[in-house]
FIRO-795700 format. One line per field, with one value per residue (C-alpha): x, y, z. Coordinates in Angstrom, 1 decimal, decimal comma, padded with zeros to 4 digits. Layout:
px X/... .
py Y/... .
pz Z/... .
end
This chain:
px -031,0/-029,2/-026,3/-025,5/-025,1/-023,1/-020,9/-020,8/-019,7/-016,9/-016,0/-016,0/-013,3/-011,2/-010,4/-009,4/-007,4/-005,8/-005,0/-004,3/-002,9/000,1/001,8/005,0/007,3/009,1/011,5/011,4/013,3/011,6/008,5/005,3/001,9/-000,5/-003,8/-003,8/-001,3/002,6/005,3/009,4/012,4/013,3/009,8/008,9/005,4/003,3/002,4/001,3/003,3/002,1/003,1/006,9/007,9/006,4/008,3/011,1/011,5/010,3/013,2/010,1/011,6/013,2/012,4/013,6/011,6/012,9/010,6/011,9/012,5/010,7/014,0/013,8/016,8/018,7/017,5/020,5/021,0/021,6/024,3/023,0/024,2/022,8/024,2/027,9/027,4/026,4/029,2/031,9/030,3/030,7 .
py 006,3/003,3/003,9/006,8/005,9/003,2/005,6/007,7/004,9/003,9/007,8/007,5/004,2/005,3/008,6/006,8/004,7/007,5/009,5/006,4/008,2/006,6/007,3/007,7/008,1/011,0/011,9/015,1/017,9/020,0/019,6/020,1/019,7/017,4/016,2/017,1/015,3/016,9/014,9/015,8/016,1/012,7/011,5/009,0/009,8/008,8/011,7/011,5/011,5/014,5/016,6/015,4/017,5/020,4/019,0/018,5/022,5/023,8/021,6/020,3/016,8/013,7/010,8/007,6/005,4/006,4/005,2/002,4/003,0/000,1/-001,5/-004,4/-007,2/-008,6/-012,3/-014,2/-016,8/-020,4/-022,3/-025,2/-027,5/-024,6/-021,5/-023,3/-024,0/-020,5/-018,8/-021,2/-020,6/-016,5 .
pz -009,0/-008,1/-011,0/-009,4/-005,9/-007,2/-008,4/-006,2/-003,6/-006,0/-006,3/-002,4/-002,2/-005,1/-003,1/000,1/-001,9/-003,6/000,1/001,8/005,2/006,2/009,4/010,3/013,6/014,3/017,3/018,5/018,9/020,8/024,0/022,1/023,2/020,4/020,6/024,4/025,6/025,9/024,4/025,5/023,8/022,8/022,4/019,5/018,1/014,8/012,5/009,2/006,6/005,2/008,0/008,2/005,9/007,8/011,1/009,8/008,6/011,6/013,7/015,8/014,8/012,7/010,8/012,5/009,6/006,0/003,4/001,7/-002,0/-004,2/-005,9/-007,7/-006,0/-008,7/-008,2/-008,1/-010,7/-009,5/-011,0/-013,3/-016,5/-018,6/-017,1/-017,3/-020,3/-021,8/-019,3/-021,3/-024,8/-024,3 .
end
């Protein structure tokens, strides 16, 4: 009994990992009413991220945060002895 409702809490946390809801603004386009409350042209509100797509088609609205693509910076190499030294030799 206890095995599986260990598991079945782990089951549990490894889906909300795996969904992880993130939000993210939108400004928008058009006066629409959400969760009770009406929002104007203009408006900046937080949606998540799996509905942007569906704003964005409909023209109710646009991203003002892009997501930021996971590139890796080219570290910059500092200028020793050994560095020269290699530079010269090539």
């Amino acid at each position: 009994m206890i095995k599986r409702a260990t598991t079945l809490v782990a089951l549990f946390f490894y889906i909300y990992i795996k969904l992880n809801f993130t939000i993210m603004k939108i400004k928008l386009n058009t006066e629409i009413e959400r969760d009770g409350k009406v929002y104007k042209s203009g408006d900046i509100i937080d949606i998540p991220e799996l509905n942007v797509p569906k704003f964005i088609a409909n023209g109710w609205g646009e991203p003002i945060e892009e997501k930021k693509a996971k590139k890796k910076e080219e570290k910059a190499v500092k200028e020793t002895k050994q560095n020269k030294d290699n530079k010269e030799t090539k």
